[in-house]
Z-matrix of the N, CA and C atoms (Angstrom, degrees):
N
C 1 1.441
C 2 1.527 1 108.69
N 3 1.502 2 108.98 1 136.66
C 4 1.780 3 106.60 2 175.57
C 5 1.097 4 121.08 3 -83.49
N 6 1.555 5 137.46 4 159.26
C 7 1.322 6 135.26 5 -155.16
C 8 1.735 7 87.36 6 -101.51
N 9 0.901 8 118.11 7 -4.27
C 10 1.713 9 115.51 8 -174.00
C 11 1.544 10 108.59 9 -165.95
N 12 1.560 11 110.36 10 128.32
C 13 1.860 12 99.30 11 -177.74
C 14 1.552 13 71.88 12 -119.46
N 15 1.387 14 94.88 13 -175.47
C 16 1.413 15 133.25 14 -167.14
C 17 1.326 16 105.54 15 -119.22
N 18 1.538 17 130.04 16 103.79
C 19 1.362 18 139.91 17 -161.55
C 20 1.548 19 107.93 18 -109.92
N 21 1.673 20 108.69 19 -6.42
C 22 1.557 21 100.07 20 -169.76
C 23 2.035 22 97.51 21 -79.09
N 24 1.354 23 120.20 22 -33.06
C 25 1.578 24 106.87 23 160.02
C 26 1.366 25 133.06 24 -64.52
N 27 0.939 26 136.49 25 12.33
C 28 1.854 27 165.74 26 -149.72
C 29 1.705 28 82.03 27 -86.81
N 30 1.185 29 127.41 28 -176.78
C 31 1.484 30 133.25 29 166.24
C 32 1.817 31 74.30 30 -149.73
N 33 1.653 32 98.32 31 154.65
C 34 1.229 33 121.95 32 166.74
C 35 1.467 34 135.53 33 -66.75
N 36 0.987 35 160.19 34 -72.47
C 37 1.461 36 160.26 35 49.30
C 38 2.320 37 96.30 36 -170.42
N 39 0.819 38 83.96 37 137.15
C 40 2.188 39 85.61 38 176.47
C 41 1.649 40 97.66 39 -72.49
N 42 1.568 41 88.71 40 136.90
C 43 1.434 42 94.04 41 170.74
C 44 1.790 43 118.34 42 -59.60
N 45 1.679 44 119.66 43 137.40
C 46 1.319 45 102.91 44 176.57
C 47 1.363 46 117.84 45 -80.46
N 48 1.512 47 108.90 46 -9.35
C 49 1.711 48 101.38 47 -171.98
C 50 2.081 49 97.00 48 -83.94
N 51 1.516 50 112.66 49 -11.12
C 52 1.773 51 110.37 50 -159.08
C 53 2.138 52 92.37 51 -34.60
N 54 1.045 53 110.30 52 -60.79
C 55 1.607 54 120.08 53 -176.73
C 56 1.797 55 113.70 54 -26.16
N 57 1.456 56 110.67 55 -52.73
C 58 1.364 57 120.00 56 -172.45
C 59 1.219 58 102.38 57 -84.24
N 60 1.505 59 133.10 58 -10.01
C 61 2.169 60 109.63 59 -177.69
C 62 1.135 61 88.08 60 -92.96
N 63 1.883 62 153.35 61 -43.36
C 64 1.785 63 100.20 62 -175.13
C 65 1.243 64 79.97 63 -130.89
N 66 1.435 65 110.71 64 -178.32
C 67 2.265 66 123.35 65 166.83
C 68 1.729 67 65.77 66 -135.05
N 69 1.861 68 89.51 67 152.23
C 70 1.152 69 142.99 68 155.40
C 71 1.486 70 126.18 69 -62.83
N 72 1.149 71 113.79 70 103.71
C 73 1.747 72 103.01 71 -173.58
C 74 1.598 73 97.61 72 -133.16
N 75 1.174 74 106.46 73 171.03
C 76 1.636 75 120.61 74 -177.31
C 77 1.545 76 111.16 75 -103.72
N 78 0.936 77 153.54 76 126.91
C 79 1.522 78 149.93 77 146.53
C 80 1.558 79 121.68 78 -106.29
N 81 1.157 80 104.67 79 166.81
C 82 1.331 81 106.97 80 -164.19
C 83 1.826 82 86.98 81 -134.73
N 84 1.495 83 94.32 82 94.13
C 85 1.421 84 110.28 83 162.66
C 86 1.757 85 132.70 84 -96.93
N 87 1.211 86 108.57 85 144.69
C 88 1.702 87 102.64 86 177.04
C 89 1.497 88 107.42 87 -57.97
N 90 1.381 89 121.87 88 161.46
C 91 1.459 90 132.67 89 178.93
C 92 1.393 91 102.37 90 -73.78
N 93 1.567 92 116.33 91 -24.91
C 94 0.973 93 88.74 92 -154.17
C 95 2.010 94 98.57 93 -116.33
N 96 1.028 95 96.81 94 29.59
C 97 1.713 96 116.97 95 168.81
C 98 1.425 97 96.64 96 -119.69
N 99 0.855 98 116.60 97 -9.17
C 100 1.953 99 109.67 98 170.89
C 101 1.473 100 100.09 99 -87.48
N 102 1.723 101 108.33 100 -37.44
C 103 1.692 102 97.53 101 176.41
C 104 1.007 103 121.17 102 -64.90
N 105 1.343 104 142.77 103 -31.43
C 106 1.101 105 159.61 104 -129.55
C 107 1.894 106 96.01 105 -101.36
N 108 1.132 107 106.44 106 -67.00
C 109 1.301 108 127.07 107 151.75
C 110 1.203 109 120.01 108 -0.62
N 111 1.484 110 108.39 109 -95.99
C 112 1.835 111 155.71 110 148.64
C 113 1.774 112 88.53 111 -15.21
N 114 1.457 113 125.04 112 -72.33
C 115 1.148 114 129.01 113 -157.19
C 116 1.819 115 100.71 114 -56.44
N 117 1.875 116 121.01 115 -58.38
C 118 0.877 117 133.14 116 -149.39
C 119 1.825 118 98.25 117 -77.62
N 120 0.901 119 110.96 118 -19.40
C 121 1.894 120 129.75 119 -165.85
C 122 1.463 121 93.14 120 -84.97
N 123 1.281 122 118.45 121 -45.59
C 124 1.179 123 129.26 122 -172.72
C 125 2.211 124 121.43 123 -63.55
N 126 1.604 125 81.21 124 -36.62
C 127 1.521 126 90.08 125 -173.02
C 128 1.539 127 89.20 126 -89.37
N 129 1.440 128 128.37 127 -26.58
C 130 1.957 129 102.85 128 -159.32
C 131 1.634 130 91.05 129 -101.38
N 132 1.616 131 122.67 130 14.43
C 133 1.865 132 116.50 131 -177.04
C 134 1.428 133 133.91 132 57.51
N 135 2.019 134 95.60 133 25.50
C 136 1.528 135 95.97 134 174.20
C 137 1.608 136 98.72 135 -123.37
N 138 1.178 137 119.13 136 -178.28
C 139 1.550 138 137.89 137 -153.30
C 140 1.589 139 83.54 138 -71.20
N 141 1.611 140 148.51 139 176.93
C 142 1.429 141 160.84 140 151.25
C 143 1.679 142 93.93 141 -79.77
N 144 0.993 143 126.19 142 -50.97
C 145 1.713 144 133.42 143 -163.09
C 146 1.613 145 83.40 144 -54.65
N 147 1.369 146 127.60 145 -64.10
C 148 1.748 147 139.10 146 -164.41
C 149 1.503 148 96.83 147 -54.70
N 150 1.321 149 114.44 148 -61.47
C 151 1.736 150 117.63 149 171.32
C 152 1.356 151 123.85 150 -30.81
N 153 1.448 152 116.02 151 -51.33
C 154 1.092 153 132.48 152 -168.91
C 155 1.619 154 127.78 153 -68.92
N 156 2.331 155 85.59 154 -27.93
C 157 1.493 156 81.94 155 -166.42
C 158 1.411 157 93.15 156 -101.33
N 159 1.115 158 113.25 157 -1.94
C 160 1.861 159 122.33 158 179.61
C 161 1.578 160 87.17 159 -66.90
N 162 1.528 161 118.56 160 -65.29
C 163 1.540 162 114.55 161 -168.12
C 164 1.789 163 114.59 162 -40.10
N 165 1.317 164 102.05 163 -33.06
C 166 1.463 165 101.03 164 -141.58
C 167 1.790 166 84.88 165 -111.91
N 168 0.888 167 134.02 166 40.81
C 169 1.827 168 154.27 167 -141.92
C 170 1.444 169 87.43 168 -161.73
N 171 1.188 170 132.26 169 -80.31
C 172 1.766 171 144.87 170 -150.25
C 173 1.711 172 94.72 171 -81.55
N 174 1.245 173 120.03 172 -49.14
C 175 1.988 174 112.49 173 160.85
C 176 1.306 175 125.16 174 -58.41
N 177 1.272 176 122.30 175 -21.01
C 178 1.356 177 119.73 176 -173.52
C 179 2.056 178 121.95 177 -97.03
């Protein structure tokens, strides 16, 4: 095994699974559970959307 390859000749390719880790859905949340959200996303420096689906990941 080499201690270093050379990745700039690599070709790119899209992941085939990108489709299966999340789908897109709509909800209809209170403003003021979006703040809540917004507030808590805000103090740990990740997105509220990531918060949300972590929350709703750890209930299910």
């Amino acid at each position: 095994m080499k201690t270093e390859y050379d990745l700039t000749k690599m070709k790119s390719r899209p992941n085939p699974y990108a489709k299966r880790l999340k789908k897109q859905v709509t909800l209809r949340i209170r403003p003021d559970v979006i703040d809540y959200f917004k507030d808590m996303a805000e103090e740990n420096g990740i997105p509220y959307q990531s918060l949300i689906n972590l929350y709703l990941g750890v209930r299910s």
